[in-house]
N, C-alpha and C positions, 0 to 999 in steps of 0.2 A: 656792348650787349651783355646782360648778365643774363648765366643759365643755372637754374633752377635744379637740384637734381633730386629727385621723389627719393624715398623708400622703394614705390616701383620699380622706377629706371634703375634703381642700383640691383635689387635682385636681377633684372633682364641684364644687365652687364656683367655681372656674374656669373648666371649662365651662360652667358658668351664665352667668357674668360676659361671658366672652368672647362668646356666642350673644346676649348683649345687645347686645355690642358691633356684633354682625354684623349684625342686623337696623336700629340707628341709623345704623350706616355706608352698609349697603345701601340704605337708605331717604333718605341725605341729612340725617338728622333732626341738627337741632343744637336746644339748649335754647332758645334764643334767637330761634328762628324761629317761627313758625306754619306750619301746612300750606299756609298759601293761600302761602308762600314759593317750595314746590316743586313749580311746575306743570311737567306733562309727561304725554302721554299712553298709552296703552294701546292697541295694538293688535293684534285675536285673529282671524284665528290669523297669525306671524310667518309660515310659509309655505304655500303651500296646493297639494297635489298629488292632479290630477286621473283619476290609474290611467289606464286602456286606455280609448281612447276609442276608435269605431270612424269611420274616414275622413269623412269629409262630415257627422257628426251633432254638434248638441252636448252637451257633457257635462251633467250635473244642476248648478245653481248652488253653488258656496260662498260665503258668508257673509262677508264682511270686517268686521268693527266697528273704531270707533277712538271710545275712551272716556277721560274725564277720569283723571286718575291721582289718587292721594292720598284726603284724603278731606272737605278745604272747596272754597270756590270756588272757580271757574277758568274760565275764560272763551276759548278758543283757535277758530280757524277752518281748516279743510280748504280751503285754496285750490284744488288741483289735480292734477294728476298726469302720471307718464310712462311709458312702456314704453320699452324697453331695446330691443325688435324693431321699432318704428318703428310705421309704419301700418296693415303685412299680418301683424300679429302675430294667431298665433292666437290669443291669449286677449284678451277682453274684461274689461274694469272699468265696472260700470255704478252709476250711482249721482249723486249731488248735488254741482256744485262751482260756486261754495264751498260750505261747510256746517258748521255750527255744533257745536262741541264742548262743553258745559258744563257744570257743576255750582255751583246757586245755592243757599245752606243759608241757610234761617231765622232770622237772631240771630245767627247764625254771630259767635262772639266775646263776645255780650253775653249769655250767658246765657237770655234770653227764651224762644228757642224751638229752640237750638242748644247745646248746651252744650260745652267742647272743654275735649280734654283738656290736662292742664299740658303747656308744652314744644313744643304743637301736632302732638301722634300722633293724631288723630283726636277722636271725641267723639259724643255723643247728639242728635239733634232731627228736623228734618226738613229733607231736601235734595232738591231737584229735578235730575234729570239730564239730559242733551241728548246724546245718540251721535251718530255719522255713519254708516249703513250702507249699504255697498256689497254687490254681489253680483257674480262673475269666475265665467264660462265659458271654455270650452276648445272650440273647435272644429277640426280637426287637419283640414288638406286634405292631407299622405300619411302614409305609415307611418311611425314614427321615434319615438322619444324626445327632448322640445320642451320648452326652459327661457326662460323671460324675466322680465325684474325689473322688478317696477313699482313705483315710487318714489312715496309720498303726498308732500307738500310743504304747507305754510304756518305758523303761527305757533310751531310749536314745531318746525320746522328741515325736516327730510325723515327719513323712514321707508321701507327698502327693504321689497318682500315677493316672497319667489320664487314664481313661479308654474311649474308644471310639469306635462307626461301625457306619455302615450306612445300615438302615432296607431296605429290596429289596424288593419289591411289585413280587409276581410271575409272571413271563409274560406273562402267561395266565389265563383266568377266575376263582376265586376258588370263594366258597361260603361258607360264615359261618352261622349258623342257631343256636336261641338259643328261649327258653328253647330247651331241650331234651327231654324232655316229658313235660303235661298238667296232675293235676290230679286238679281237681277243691272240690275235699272231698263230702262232703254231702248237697244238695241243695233240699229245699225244691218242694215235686212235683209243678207243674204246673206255678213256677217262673224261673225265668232267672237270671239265675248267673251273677255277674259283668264280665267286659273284661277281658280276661288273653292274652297279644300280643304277637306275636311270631314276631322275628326280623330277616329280611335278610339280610347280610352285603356279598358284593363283598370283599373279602382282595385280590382278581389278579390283574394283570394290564391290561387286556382287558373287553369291556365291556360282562356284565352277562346274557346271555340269559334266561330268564326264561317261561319254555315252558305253563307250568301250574302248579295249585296248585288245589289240589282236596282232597275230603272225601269221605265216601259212605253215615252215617247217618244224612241226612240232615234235619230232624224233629227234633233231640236231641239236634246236634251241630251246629253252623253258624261256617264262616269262613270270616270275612272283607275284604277289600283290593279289589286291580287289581288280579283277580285269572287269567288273560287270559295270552297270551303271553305279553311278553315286555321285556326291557331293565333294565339295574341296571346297573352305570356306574361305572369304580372304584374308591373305597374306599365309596360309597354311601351304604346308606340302606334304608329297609321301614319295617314298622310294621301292622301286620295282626291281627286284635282283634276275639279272641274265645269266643267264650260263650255257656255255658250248657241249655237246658229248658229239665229238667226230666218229661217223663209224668207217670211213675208209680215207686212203690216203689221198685228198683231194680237196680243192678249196668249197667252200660250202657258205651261203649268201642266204641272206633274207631280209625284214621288212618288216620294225614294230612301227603299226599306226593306231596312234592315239587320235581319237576322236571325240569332241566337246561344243561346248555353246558358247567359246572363246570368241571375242568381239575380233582379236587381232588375226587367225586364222583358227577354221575349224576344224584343220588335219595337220596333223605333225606327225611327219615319217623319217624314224630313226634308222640306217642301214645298221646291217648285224655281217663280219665276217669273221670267219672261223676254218684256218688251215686244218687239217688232219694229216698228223705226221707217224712215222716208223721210227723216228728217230730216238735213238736211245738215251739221250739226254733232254729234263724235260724238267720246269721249274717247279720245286717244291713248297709245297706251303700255299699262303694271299700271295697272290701276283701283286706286285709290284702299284703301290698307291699312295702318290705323293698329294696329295690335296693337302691345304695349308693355306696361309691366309699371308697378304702381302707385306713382304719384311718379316716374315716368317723360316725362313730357311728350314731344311727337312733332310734330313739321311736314311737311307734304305739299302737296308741287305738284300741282295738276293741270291737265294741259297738254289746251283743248279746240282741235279741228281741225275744218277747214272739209275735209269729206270729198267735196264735189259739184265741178260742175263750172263753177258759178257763183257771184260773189260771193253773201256770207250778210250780212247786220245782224245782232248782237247788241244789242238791247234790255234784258235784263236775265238778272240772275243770282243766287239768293236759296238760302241755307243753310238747309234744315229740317231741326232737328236732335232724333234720338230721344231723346238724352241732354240734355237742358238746357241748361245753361250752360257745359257742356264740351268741345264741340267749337264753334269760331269759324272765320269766313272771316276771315285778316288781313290778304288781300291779293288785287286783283283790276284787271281792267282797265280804264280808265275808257269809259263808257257813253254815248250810244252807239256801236258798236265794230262795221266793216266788214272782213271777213274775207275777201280774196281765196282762191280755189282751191287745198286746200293749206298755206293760214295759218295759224299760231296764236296762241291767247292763252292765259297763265296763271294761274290762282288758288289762293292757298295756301290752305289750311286749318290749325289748330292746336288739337289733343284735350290739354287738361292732364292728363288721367291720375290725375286727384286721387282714383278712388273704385274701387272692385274692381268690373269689369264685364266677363261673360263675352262672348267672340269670339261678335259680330252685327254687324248693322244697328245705325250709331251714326245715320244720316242722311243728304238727300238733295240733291243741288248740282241746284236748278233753274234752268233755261239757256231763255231766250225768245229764238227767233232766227225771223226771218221770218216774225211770227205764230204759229211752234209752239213748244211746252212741251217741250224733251228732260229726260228724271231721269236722275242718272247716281248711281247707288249707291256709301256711304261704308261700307266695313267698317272695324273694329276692335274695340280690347275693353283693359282695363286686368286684366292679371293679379295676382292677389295670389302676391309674393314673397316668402319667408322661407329664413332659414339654418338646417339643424339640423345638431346636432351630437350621437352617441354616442362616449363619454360627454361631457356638456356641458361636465365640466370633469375633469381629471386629478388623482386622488389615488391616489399611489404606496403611500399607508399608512406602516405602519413597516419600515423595511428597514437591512440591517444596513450601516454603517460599509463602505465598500472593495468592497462588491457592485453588479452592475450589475441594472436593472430597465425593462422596457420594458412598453406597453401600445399595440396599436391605436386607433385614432381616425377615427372617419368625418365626413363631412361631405357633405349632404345638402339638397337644395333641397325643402324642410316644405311649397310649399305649387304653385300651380301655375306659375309662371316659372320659368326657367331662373338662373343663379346662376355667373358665373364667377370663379373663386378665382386672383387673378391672381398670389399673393405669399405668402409667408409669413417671418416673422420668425424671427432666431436668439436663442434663451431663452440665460439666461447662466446661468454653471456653476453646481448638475454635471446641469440639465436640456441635453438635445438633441431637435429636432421637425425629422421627416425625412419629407418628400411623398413618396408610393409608386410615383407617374406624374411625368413631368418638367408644370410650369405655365408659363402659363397651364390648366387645367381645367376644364371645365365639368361641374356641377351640372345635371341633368334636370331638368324639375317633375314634380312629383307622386311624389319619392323615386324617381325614374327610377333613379337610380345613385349609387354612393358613392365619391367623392373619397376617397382613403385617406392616412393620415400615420401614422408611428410617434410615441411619445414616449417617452423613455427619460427615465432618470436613473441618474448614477453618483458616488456621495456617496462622500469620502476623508477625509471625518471627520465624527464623529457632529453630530448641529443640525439644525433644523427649517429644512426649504428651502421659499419662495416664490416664483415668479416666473411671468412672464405673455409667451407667445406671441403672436405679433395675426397673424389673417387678413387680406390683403388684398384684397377681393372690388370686383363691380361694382352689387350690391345696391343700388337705390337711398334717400338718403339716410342708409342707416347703413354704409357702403362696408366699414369696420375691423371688427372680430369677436376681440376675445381671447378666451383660453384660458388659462385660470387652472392654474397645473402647483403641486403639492404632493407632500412627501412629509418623513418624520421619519428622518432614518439614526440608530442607535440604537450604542452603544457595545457591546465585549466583554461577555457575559455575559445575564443573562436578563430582557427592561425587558415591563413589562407596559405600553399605551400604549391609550387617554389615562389620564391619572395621576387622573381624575376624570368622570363622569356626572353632569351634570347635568339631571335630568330636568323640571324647570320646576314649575308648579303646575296640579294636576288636581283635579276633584271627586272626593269617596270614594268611593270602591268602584268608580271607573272605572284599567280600566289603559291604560297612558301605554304609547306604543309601545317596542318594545324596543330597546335599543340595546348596541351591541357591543366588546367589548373583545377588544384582539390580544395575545396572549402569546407574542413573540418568540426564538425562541432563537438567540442570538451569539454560542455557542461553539461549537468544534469539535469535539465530544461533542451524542450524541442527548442528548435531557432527558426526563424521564418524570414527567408528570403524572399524581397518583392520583387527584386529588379539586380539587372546589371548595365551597366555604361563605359563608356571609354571618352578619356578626356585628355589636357596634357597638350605636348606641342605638335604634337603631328596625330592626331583624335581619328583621321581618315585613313591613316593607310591602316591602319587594322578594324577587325570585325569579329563580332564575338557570331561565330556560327551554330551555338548550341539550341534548341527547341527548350523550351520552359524552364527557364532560368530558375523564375520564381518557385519557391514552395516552402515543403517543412521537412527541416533532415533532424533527424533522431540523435539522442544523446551516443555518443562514439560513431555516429555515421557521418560521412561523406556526400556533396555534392560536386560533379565534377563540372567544370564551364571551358568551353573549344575556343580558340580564339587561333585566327591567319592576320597574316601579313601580308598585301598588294602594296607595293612600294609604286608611286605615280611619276617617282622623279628619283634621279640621283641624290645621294645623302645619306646621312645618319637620320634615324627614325626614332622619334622620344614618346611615350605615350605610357597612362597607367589605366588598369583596368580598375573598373570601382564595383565590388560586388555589395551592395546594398541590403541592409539589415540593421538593426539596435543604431550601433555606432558603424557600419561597414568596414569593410577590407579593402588593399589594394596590392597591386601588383604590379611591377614596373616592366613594360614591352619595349625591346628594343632591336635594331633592326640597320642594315644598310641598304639604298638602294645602287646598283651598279652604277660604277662611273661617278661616285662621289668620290668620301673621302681615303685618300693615296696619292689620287693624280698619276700613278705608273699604269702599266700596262694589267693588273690584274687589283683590284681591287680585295678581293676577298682575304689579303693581305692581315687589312683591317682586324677580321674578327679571329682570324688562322689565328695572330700572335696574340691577341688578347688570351684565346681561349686553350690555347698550347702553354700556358704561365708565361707570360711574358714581363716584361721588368718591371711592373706596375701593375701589370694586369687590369682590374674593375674597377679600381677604387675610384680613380678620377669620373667614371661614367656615376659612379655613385653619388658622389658630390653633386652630379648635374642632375641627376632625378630628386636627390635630395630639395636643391635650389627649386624644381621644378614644384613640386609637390607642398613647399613653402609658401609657394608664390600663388596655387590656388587653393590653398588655404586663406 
């Protein structure tokens, strides 16, 4: 029997051939190895975005796995991790570290109870698996749009994963109120204690009505401020300074209530106490006020005076601290200590600031002089600080050759400290990033306010531009802050960008989010779109979802076209998108469906090592869209 072999047939065997090639390159597979050769692991999902989260709550858990790759043993360990936002970062990773990664097979190699295949692609028997699961929340203290990278790390190198939401202001009025109580300790009769401020912050999105603010003992206590009615717009606040004047030696109580049109409650009642003492030692100066922001560390003198009219003994002086092991006396005077009329002595205290703790009572400096006990009350509190940024990061898209392109840029303190942007850097050509207010500037908490910069770019020949701005802030411990700037300047004529989709690997008959392609036009003549199609060897599993394809985009404008992936079966997924006009454009889609190609226990292998650089990476797939796009021709 003689056979024939076409022109066709040898293109279709080509692609064959090639798509073999693409899955061995992509997988690492060499004949001479086994799978247990190519350990590396699997992690789902590469990014995880938390949508609209509303200020203060937190969002519903996602899911982190990190799973053996391939499809024999492997034995790797999750040492640990990191976040890119330091400590006040909103989002959380919770989970096991170390923690074991592994997959132990049966016989694995001999036959018994594992059988493999030639070559080492896989094989039959029975294999025990070991994942590592984590689970990452998002809790958002303001409004804004919040990106950070958390990095796994240990035996098989480091794996980044972006995490991201966007903080939702409530759409109606709320009100947050801090301290929770006032105790101001022991104040000598007939003087006036320093200010202690009570702070009203709107976190809604409608403005705050504030009906009034009232006490009843208005001899003992003041109360600062607009107490009448008024306004609080969102994300604003004001502060009310309290102060004690005891007139006899006795404790003395009351009751500031704030009253509003707060969705979340419409009475917030602050207690007020306030000792009145004889005692002749009494703290000089601001009382004692460690507020500071997390990873902020703070020291405070406090200077005590001998306020009578005769020498005093101090006996002793003891730290009661409501916080643990975070605030310390580390410095104090030696004991016992005789205080003429008028004298002082001072004792430091030192709050490390190591944990997010709202403005109160940290604690109280007891003073034994004369046989009496005076308290002298310690405020503060560690604010939790974060950077935001709209957009996190700058992408220009595709823009033409010789045109100029700019985008705003906010920046934004995500959580409740304040945030000053001391600096910023000059990007190298043909990016520019231009502060909108002269700096130093400060950042509000609670998205109080937005720092504004421009970012431009002006590209004088086509190529794909990189480069990176750095913030200079006073954030503690992550001070720098870049800003990643991109964009594609595209040459004369008509470039569809990106020249490829790659949509990764989904289960059937689930669809894969859509993503987008730009159809640029770089002439100096409108261009008129009629139509777009999908063709190629798998034309069904994708879909172009966009509403009116057709039209006319303008000389340096953009038309964008959506397109998803529904995989119907297991497999690689080959298909090109044809956007029709003059001569048309295309685009190459491509895609796995689960339970194709690997044959191990996790497929998503496949595109993990393509798209992490792997030893070959795209090229072979290229070949076979090449062949493909030959062939209908």
């Amino acid at each position: 029997m003689l056979f024939v072999v076409t022109s066709s047939k040898r293109r279709i065997a080509l692609v064959i051939v090639l798509f073999a090639a693409f899955v061995a390159a992509c997988l690492g597979i060499d004949p001479h190895l086994s799978s247990t050769a190519q350990l590396a692991v699997v992690i789902n999902p590469g990014s995880a975005d938390f949508g609209d989260v509303q200020v203060s709550s937190t969002s519903q858990p996602i899911d982190i796995i990190i799973s053996p790759a391939g499809t024999g043993d492997q034995n790797d360990t999750v040492m640990g991790g990191s976040d890119s936002c330091g400590a006040s970062s909103p989002f959380k990773v919770m989970g096991p570290f170390p923690a074991p990664v592994q997959r132990t097979c049966m016989g694995s190699g001999t036959g018994t109870t594992f059988t493999e295949n030639p070559g080492g692609t896989g094989g039959a028997g029975t294999c025990t698996t070991v994942t590592a699961a984590y689970q990452a929340t998002f809790t958002p203290q303001a409004p804004g749009v919040q990106s950070c990278t958390f990095t796994f790390f240990g035996t098989f190198g480091s794996i980044p994963v972006t995490l991201s939401g966007n903080g939702v202001a409530p759409v109606m009025p709320q009100i947050a109120v801090t301290p929770g109580s006032i105790n101001f300790g022991d104040i000598r009769i007939t003087t006036t204690s320093a200010p202690t401020n009570i702070t009203i912050t709107n976190v809604g999105g409608q403005v705050l009505m504030i009906n009034s603010i009232t006490h009843s003992d208005l001899i003992t206590f003041n109360v600062g401020g607009n107490n009448g009615g008024h306004g609080l717009n969102p994300g604003a606040f004001e502060q009310h300074p309290v102060t004690c004047t005891p007139t006899l030696v006795q404790t003395f109580t009351d009751t500031v209530v704030i009253s509003s049109n707060a969705a979340n409650t419409a009475s917030v009642s602050i207690p007020l106490t306030c000792n009145g003492t004889d005692s002749a030692i009494s703290m000089s100066g601001t009382p004692p006020d460690l507020l500071t922001r997390v990873g902020e560390e703070k020291n405070q003198t406090i200077e005590l005076k001998n306020s009578g009219t005769a020498s005093s003994t101090v006996t002793a002086i003891n730290l009661v601290s409501d916080v643990s092991t975070h605030l310390k006396m580390t410095a104090g005077p030696g004991l016992p200590q005789t205080l003429p009329p008028n004298g002082t002595a001072d004792v430091t205290v030192n709050y490390d600031a190591a944990v997010a703790q709202d403005f109160g009572q940290l604690g109280k400096l007891q003073v034994t002089a004369d046989g009496k006990v005076v308290e002298f009350i310690i405020n503060g509190g560690a604010l939790a600080t974060t950077l935001g940024l709209n957009p996190d990061s700058v992408d220009f898209g595709p823009i033409c050759a010789g045109k100029q392109a700019s985008m705003p840029v906010a920046v934004f303190a995500s959580a409740q400290g304040d945030v000053k942007i001391n600096a910023v850097s000059t990007p190298a050509s043909p990016f520019g990033f231009m502060a909108g207010q002269s700096l130093p500037a400060t950042a509000r908490g609670n998205h109080g306010n937005d720092v504004l910069f421009t970012a431009s770019v002006d590209p004088v020949a086509a190529g794909t531009f990189d480069k990176t701005v750095t913030l200079d802030t006073d954030l503690p411990g992550v001070p720098s802050r870049d800003i990643s700037l991109h964009a594609t300047a595209l040459p004369a004529g008509v470039t569809a960008t990106p020249a490829m989709l790659d949509f990764g690997t989904i289960a059937a008959n689930l669809v894969a989010p859509a993503q987008s392609v730009d159809l640029t036009n770089c002439n100096a003549a409108d261009l008129q779109i009629t139509g777009a199609h999908i063709e190629g060897a798998s034309p069904g599993e994708f879909a172009i979802v966009s509403q009116d394809v057709a039209g006319t985009v303008a000389p340096a404008a953009s038309k964008e076209v959506l397109v998803v992936m529904t995989p119907h079966s297991p497999g690689p997924k080959l298909a090109v998108l044809v956007i029709e006009h003059g001569e048309s454009s295309f685009v190459d889609l491509v895609g796995n469906g689960e339970g194709g190609v690997g044959g191990g226990d996790d497929d998503r292998v496949t595109y993990y090592r393509c798209n992490a650089g792997g030893p070959v990476g795209l090229a072979p797939l290229a070949l076979v869209l090449l062949a493909l796009r030959r062939r209908r021709r």
